[in-house]
C-alpha positions as CSV (number, residue, x, y, z in Angstrom):
1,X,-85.4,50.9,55.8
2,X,-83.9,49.3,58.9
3,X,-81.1,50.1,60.4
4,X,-78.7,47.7,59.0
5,X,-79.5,47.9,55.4
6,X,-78.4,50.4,53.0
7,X,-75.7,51.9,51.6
8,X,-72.5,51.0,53.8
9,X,-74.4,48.9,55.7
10,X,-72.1,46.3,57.7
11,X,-69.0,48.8,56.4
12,X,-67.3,47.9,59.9
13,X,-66.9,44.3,59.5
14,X,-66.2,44.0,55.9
15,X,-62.3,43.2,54.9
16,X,-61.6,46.2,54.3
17,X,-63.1,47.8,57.6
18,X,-62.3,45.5,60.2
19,X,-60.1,46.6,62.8
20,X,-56.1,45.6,62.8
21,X,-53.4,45.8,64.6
22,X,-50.1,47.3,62.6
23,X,-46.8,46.5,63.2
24,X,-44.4,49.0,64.6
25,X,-42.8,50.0,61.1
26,X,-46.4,50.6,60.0
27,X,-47.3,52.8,62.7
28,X,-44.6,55.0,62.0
29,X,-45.9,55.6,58.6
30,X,-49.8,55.9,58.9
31,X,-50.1,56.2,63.0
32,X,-51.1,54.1,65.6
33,X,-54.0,51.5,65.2
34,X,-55.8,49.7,65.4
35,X,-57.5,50.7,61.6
36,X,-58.9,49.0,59.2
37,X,-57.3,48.3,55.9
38,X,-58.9,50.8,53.6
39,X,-57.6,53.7,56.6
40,X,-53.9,52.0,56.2
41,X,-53.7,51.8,52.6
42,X,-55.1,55.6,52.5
43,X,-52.6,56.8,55.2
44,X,-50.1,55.3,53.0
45,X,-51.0,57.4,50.0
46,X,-51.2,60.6,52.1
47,X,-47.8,60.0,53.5
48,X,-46.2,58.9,49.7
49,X,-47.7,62.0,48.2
50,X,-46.9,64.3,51.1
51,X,-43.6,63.2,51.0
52,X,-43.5,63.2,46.5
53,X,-42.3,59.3,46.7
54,X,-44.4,58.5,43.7
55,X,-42.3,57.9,40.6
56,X,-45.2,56.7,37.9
57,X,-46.1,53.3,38.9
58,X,-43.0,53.0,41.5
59,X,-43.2,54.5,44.8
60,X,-39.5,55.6,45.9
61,X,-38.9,54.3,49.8
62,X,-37.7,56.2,51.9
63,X,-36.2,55.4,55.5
64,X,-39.7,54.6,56.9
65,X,-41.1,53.1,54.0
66,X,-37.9,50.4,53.6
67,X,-38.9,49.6,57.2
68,X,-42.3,48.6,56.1
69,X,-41.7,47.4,52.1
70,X,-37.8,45.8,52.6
71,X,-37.2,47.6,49.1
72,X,-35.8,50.9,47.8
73,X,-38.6,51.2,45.5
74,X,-41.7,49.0,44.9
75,X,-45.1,49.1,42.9
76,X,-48.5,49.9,44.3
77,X,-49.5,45.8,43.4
78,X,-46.2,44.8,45.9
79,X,-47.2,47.4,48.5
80,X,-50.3,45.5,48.6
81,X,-49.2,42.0,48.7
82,X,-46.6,43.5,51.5
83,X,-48.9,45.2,53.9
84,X,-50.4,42.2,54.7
85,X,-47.3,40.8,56.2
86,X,-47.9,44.2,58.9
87,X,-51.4,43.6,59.9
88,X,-53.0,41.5,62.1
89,X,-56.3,40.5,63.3
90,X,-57.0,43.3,66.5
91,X,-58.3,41.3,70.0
């Protein structure tokens, strides 16, 4: 098999893979970047369950997550649709 076939094969520059830059307000939460978006939306997760934010389907913002979200409490579809606003194709 060569080297670029198989399982996860071209990982790095699928969408989910590719390299961003974050904002500022995201870096706070999930560190600095540049990360794909499968690393940010998993950051997120460890940072909303570390911190018990999750409320069912809701996720309760804190101070760091308003920054990011512009909401006291939002769904995992609208913290989707959101991140995208905070990411940005890396150099």
């Amino acid at each position: 098999m060569a080297q670029n076939e198989g399982p996860g094969a071209g990982e790095e520059n699928d969408g989910l893979h590719r390299p961003l830059n974050l904002s500022e307000e995201l870096s706070e939460v999930v560190g600095d970047g540049p990360m794909g978006r499968a690393d940010v939306v998993s950051g997120l997760w460890d940072y909303i369950k570390k911190n018990d934010l999750q409320d069912g389907q809701e996720i309760k913002a804190d101070d760091k997550l308003k920054a990011v979200f512009g909401k006291e409490r939002f769904t995992m579809f609208e913290m989707n649709e959101i991140l995208s606003d905070h990411l940005q194709e890396a150099d």
